[in-house]
C-alpha positions as CSV (number, residue, x, y, z in Angstrom):
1,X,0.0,0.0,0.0
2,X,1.6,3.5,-0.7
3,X,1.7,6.0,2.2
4,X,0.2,9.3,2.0
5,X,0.8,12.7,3.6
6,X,-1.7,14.7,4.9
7,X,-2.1,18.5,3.7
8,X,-4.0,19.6,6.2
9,X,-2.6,23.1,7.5
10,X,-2.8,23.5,11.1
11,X,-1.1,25.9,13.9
12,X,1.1,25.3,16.9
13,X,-1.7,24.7,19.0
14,X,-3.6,22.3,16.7
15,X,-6.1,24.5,15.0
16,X,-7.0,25.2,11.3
17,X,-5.4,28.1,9.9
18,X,-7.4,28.1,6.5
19,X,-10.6,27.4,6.0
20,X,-11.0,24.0,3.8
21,X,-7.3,23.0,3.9
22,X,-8.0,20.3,6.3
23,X,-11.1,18.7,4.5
24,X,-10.1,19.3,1.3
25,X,-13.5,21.0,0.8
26,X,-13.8,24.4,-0.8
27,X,-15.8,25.5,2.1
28,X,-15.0,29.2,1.2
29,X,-16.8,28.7,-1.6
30,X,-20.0,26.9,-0.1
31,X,-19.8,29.9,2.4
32,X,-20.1,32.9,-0.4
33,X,-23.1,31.3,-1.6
34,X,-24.6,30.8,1.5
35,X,-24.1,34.3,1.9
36,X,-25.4,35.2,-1.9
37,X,-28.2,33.6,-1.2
38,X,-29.2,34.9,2.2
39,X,-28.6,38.2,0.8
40,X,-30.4,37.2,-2.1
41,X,-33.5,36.3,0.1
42,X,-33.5,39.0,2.6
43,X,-31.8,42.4,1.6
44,X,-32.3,42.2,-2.6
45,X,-36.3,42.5,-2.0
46,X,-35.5,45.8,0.3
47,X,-32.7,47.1,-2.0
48,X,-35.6,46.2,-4.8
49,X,-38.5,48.6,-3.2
50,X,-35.8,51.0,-2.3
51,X,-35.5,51.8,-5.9
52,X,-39.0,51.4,-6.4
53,X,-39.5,54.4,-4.0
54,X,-36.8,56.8,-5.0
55,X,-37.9,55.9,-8.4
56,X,-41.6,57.5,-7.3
57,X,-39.8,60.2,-5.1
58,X,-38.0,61.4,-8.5
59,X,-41.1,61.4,-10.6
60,X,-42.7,63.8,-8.1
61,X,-40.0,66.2,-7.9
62,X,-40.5,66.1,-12.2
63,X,-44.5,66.3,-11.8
64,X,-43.6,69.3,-8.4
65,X,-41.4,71.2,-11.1
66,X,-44.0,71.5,-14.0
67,X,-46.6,72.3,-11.9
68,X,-44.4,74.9,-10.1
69,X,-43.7,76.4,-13.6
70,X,-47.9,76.2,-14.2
71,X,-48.1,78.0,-11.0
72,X,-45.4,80.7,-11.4
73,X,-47.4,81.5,-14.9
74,X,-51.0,81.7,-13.0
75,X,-49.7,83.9,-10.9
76,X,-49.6,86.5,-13.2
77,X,-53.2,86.0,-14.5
78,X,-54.2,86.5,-10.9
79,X,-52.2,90.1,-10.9
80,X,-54.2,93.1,-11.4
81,X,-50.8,94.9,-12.7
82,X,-51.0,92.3,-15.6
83,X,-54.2,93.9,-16.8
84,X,-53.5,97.6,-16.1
85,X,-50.2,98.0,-18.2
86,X,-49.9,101.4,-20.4
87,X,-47.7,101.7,-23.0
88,X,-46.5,104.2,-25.7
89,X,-45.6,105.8,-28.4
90,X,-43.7,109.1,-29.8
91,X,-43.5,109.8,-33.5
92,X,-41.9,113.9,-34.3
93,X,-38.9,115.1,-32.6
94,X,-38.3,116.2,-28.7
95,X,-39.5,114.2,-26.5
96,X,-39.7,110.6,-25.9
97,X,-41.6,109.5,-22.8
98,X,-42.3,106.2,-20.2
99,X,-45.6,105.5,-18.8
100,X,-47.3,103.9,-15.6
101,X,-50.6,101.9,-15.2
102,X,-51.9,105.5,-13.8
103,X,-51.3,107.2,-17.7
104,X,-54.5,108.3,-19.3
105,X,-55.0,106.7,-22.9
106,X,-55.1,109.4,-25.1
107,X,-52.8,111.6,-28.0
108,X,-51.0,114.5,-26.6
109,X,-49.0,117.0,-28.8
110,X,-45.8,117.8,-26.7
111,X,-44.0,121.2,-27.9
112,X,-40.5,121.4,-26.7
113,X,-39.6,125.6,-27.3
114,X,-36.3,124.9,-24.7
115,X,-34.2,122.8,-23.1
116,X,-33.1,123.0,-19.4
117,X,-29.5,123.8,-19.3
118,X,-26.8,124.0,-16.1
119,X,-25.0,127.2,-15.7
120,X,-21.1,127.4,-16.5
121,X,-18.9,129.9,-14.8
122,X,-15.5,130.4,-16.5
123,X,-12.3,132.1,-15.4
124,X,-10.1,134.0,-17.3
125,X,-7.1,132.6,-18.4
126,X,-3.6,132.2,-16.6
127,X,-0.5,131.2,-17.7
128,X,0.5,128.6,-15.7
129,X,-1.9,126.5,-13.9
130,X,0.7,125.3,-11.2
131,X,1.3,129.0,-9.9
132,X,-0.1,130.0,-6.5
133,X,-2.6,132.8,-6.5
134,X,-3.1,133.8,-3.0
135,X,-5.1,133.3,-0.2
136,X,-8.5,133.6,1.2
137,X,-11.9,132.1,1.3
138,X,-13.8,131.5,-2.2
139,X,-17.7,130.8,-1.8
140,X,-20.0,129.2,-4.3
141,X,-23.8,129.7,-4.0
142,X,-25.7,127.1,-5.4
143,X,-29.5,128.2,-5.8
144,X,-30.9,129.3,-2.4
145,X,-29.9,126.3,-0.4
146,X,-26.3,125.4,-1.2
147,X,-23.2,126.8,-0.7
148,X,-19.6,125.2,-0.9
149,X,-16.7,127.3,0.7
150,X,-13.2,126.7,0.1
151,X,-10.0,128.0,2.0
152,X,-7.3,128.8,-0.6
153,X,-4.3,127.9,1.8
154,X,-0.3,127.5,0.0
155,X,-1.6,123.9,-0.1
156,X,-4.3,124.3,-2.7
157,X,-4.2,127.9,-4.1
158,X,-3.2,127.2,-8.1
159,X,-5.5,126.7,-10.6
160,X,-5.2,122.6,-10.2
161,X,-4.9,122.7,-6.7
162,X,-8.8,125.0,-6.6
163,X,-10.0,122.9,-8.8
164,X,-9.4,119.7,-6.9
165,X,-10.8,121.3,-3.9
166,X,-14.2,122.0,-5.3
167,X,-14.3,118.4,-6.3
168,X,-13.2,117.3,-3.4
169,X,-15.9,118.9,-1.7
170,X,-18.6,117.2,-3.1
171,X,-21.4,119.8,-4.2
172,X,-23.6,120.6,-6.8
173,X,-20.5,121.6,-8.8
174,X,-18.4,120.4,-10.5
175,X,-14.9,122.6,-11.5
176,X,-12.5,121.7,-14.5
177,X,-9.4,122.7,-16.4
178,X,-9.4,124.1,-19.9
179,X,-6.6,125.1,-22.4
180,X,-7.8,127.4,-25.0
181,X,-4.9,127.8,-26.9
182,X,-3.7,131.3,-25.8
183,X,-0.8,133.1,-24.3
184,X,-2.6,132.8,-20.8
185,X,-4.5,129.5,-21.7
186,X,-5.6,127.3,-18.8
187,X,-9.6,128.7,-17.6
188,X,-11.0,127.4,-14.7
189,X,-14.3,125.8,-15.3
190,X,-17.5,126.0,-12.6
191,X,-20.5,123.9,-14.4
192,X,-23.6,123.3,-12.4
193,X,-24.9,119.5,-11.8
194,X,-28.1,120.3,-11.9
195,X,-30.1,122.1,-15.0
196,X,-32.8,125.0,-14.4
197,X,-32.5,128.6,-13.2
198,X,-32.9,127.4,-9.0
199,X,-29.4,126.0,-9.6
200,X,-27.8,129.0,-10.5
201,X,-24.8,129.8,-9.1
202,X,-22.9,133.2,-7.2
203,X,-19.1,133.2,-6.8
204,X,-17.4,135.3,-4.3
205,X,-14.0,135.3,-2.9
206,X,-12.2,137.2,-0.4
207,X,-8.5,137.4,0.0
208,X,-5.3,138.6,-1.8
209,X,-3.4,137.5,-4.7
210,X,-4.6,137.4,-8.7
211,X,-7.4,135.1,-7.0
212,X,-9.3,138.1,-6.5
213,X,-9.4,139.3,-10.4
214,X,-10.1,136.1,-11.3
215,X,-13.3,134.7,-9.4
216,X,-16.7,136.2,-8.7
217,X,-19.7,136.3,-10.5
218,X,-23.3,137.5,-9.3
219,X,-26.0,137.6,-12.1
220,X,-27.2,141.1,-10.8
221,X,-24.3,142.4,-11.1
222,X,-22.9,144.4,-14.5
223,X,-19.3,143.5,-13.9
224,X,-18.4,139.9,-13.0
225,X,-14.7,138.5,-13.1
226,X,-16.3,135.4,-14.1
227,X,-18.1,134.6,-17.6
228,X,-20.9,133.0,-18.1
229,X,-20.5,130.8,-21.0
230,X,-24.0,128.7,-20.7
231,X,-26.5,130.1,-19.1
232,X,-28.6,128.7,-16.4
233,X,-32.0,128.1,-18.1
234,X,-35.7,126.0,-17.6
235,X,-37.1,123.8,-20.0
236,X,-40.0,125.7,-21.8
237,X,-43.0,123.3,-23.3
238,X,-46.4,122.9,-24.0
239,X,-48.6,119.8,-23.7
240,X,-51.7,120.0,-25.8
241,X,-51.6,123.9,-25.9
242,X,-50.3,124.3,-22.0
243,X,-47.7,125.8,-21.2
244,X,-45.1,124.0,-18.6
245,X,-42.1,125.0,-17.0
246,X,-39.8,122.2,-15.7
247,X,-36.2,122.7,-13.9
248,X,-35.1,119.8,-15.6
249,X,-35.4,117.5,-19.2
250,X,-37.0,115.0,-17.6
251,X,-40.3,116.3,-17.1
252,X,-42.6,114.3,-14.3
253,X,-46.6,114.4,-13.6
254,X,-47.1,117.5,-16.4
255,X,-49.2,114.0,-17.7
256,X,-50.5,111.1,-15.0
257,X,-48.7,108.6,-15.2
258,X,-46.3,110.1,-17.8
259,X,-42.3,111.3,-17.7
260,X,-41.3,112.9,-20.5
261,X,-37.8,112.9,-21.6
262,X,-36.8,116.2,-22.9
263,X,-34.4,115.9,-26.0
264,X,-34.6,118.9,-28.4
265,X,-36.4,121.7,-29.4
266,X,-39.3,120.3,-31.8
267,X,-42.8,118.9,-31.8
268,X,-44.0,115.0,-31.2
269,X,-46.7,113.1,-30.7
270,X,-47.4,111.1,-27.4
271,X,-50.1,108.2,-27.9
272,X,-50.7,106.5,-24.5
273,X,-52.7,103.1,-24.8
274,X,-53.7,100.1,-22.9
275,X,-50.7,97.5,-23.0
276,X,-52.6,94.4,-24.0
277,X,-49.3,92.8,-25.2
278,X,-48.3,91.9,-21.8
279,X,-52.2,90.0,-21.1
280,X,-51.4,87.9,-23.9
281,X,-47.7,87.3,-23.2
282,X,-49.3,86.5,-19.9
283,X,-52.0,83.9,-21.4
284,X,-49.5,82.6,-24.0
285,X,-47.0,82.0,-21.1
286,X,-49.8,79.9,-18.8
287,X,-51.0,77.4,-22.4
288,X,-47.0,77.0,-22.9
289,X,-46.6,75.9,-18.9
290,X,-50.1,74.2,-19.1
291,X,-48.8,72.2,-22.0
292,X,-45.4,71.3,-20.3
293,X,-47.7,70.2,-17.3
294,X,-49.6,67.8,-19.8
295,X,-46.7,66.4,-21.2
296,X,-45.3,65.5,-17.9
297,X,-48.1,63.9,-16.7
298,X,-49.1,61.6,-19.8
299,X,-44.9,60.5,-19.3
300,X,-45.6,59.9,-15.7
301,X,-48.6,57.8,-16.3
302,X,-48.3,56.5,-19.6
303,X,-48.4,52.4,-20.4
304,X,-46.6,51.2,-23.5
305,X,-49.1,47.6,-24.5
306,X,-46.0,46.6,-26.8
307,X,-43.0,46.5,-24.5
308,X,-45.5,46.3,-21.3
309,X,-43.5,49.2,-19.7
310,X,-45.9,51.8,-17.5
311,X,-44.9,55.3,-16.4
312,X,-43.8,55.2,-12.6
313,X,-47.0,57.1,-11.5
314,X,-49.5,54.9,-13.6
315,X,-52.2,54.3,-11.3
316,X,-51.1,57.0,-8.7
317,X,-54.2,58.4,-6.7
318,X,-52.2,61.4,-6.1
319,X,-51.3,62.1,-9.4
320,X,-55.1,61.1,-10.8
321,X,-56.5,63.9,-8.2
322,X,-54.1,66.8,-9.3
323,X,-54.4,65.9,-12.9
324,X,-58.7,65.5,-12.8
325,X,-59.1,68.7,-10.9
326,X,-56.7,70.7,-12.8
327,X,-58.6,69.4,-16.3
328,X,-61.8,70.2,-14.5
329,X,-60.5,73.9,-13.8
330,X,-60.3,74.2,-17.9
331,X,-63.8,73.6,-18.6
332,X,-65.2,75.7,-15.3
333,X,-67.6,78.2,-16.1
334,X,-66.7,81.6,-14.6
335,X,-70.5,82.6,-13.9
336,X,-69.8,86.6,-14.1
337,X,-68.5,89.3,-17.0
338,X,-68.5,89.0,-20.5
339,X,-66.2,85.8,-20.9
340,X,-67.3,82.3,-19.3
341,X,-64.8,80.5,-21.0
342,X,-61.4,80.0,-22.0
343,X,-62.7,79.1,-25.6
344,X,-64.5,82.4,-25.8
345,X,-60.5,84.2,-25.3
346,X,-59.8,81.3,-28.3
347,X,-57.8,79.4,-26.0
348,X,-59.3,75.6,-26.5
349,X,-58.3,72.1,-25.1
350,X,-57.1,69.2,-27.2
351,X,-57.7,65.5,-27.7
352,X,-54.4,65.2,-26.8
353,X,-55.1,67.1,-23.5
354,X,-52.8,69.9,-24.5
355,X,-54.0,73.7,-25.0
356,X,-54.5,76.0,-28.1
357,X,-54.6,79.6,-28.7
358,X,-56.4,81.3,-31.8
359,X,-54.1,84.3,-32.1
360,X,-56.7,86.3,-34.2
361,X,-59.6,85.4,-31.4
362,X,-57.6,86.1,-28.1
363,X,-56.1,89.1,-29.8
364,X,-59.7,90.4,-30.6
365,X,-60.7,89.5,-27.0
366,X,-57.7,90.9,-25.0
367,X,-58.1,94.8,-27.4
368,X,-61.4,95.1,-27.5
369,X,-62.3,94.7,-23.8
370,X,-59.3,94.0,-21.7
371,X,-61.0,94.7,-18.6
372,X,-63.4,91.7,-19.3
373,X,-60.8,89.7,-19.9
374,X,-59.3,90.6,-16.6
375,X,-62.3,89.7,-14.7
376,X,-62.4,86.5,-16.1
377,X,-58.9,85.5,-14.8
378,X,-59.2,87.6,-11.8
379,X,-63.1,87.1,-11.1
380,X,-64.7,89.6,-8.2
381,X,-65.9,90.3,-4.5
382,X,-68.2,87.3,-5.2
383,X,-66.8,85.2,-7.7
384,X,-63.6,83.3,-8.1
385,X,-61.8,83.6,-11.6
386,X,-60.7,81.0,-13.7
387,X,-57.1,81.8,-12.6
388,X,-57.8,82.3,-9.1
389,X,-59.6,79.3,-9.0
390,X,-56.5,77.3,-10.3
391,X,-53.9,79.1,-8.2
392,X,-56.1,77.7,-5.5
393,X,-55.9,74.3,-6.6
394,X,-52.0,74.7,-6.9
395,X,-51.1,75.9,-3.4
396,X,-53.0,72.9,-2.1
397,X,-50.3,71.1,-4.0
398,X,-47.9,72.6,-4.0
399,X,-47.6,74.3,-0.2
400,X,-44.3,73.8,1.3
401,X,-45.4,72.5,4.8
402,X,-49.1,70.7,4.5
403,X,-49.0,70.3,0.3
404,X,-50.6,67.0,-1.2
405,X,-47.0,66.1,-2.7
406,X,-45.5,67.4,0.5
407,X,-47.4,64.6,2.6
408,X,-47.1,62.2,-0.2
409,X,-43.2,62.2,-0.7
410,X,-43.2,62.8,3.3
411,X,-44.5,59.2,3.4
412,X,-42.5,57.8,0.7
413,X,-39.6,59.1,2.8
414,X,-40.4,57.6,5.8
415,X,-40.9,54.1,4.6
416,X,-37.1,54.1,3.4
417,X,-36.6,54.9,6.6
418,X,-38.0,51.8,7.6
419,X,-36.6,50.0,4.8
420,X,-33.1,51.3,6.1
421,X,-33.8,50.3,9.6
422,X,-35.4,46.8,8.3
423,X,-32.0,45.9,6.0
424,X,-29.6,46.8,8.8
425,X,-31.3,44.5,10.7
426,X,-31.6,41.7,8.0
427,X,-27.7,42.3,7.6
428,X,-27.2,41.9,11.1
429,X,-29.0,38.8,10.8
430,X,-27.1,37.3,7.8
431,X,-23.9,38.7,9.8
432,X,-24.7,35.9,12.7
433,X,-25.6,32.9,10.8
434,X,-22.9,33.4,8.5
435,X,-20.6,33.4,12.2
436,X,-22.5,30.0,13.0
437,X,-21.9,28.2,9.4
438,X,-18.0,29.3,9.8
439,X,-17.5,28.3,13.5
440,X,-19.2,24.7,12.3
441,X,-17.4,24.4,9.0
442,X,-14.3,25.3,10.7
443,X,-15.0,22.6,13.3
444,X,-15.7,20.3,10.4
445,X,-12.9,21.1,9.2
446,X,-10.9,20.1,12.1
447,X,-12.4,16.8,12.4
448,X,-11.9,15.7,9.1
449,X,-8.2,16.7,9.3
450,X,-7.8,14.8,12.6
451,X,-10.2,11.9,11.0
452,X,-7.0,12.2,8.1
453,X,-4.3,12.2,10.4
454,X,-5.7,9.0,12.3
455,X,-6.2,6.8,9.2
456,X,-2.7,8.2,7.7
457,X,-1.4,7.1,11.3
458,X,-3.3,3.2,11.6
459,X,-2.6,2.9,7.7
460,X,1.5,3.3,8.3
461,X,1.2,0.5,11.4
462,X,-0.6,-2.1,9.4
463,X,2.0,-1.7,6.5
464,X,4.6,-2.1,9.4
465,X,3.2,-5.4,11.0
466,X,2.6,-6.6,7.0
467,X,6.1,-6.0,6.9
468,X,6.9,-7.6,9.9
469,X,5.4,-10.6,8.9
């Protein structure tokens, strides 16, 4: 008989070291898929409806974003400023203008005879504009409210160093340098910030040096150092044969409603209208985020017969609510004004559950009697408006702390909570009997390996007493 060695691995102290060496079994192996197939049993169906759920919890954040869009475009159907827009127009030369929702409809003939214009002061000219020129006290009278003094000190008396200082000082002035090209060339410049006649200005100065030859002005007076090369001056109009005086260009309240913008000396006409552009950018805006909606939904909650797939919120209760009411909403009667109807603004519903507009009809509607179409949307004291009605219906949805998708994705969030709590606790589960089956295959594995060792052992002594024999 031929003796054979055992191969079975085992430590100092007579234990397996490796798992299967002393059996010869490949007990890792049988272990693995006991494990596969625990996990396989009781964590795959958890991991399964996991998916299941964040699959439902991301179609609502889809179907929450279109209808947040619908919402957003409701909203301004429900605003009285959409409905009470002006607009207009200027054709001639002079004015241009901007309007408010409290402008008057109507043409106006604007007649611009002047333009406001700020007063400029001007030196005369010195040679250098780096040489001092005394000292003293120059004062600049603004109107009847302002007045800017400066302290002409060795630190600031040239022409620059005067100039900087009246800038520095932050009026209703502002002072410049200019070369005109002559023996004595550089000019100080005083120009007024603001335009009409209240912002005139007085110069006076007190002190010694070529300073005093070279500022003061008063407008009363017949001999001024200063010249006065633009003159302070109101703008001079007339508005539909009025006359208006206005300290500025930009001309405020000589309409309601109305600024006019002062730009030259001519005639213009002002047409002031209702701005029913925005109600039907307004109306176009809501069928475009209606549509969206639509589209949404019929993804969410379509069923494909051919490849049997179905949209994740086919046969949601939640979904079936929001999307009845809000098709119910379109085909509400509004039981007050001129339009019942969203057909009757040419707005109509599809076969295909998506919206249409008529241009010619809701244009027609919007210009002829705005007003009606705002109550429509709006509705009154008494009665709801189609758009009021649905911006109801949306908050219900919609609202941040008691919404129906709120509670619904709440409650989708809580059972993976659960789910979590259930797995770790299926894990934990696996993670003991997995323990067990290796304690007992290791034991196994130590009495086959001692089972081995005795028959190699009894195997050598009866080949030693055949031997013997």
């Amino acid at each position: 008989m031929t003796t054979t060695t055992s191969t079975t691995s085992t430590s100092s102290s007579g234990t397996i070291t490796s798992l299967g060496v002393g059996s010869g079994l490949d007990l890792d192996t049988i272990l693995d898929s006991l494990e596969e197939s625990a996990e396989a049993s009781y964590l795959t169906p958890i991991e399964t409806k996991e998916d299941e759920i964040n699959t439902e919890i991301t179609a609502y954040g889809t179907l929450t974003s279109a209808l947040t869009s619908l919402q957003t475009a409701i909203e301004t159907l429900t605003d009285p400023d959409t409905y009470d827009g002006m607009t207009s127009s200027v054709s001639g030369t002079g004015a241009t203008a901007a309007v408010t929702s409290d402008a008057v409809a109507g043409t106006y003939t604007v007649v611009v005879s002047q333009l406001a214009a700020a007063q400029t002061l001007a030196t005369d000219g010195v040679a250098d504009k780096t040489t001092a020129l005394g000292t003293g006290t120059l004062t600049i009278d603004i109107g009847d409210d302002e007045s800017i003094s400066i302290d002409l000190t060795s630190s600031n008396n040239t022409l620059e160093g005067i100039r900087d200082a009246i800038n520095d000082a932050g009026g209703s002035v502002t002072a410049s340098i200019v070369n005109d090209g002559s023996d004595t060339p550089y000019r100080l410049v005083l120009t007024s910030t603001s335009t009409g006649t209240e912002s005139a200005m007085t110069v006076t100065y007190s002190g010694d040096g070529d300073a005093a030859s070279l500022f003061g002005y008063d407008a009363d007076s017949d001999s001024n150092a200063m010249t006065e090369t633009v003159a302070a001056a109101d703008a001079q109009l007339t508005v539909n044969g009025l006359s208006v005086t206005s300290q500025s260009n930009t001309v405020e309240e000589a309409l309601q409603g109305v600024t006019l913008s002062l730009t030259a000396e001519g005639t213009s006409t002002l047409t002031v209208s209702q701005d029913t552009d925005s109600i039907i950018d307004a109306i176009n805006d809501f069928v475009d985020a209606y549509n969206s909606y639509a589209e949404t939904i019929d993804t969410l909650t379509a069923y494909d017969s051919e490849d049997d797939t179905a949209g994740t919120l086919i046969g949601d209760s939640t979904t079936r609510r929001i999307d009845s009411q809000l098709s119910q909403d379109l085909y509400n009667s509004i039981s007050s004004g001129t339009y019942s109807y969203l057909s009757q603004l040419g707005v109509t519903l599809g076969v295909d559950g998506t919206l249409s507009i008529d241009d010619d009809d809701l244009e027609e509607a919007v210009t002829s009697d705005p007003s009606a179409v705002s109550e429509f949307f709006i509705g009154t004291d008494d009665v709801e408006g189609f758009a009021t009605q649905m911006a109801a219906d949306l908050d219900t949805y919609l609202d941040e702390d008691d919404g129906l998708i709120v509670s619904k994705t709440d409650g989708l969030e809580t059972q993976l909570e659960e789910l979590e709590v259930k797995y770790e606790e299926k894990q934990a589960f696996i993670d003991s009997m997995m323990d067990r089956y290796t304690e007992q295959f290791t034991a196994l594995d130590t009495l086959i390996a001692t089972l081995d060792s005795t028959a190699d052992y009894l195997t050598t002594q009866f080949d030693a007493l055949s031997s013997d024999s």
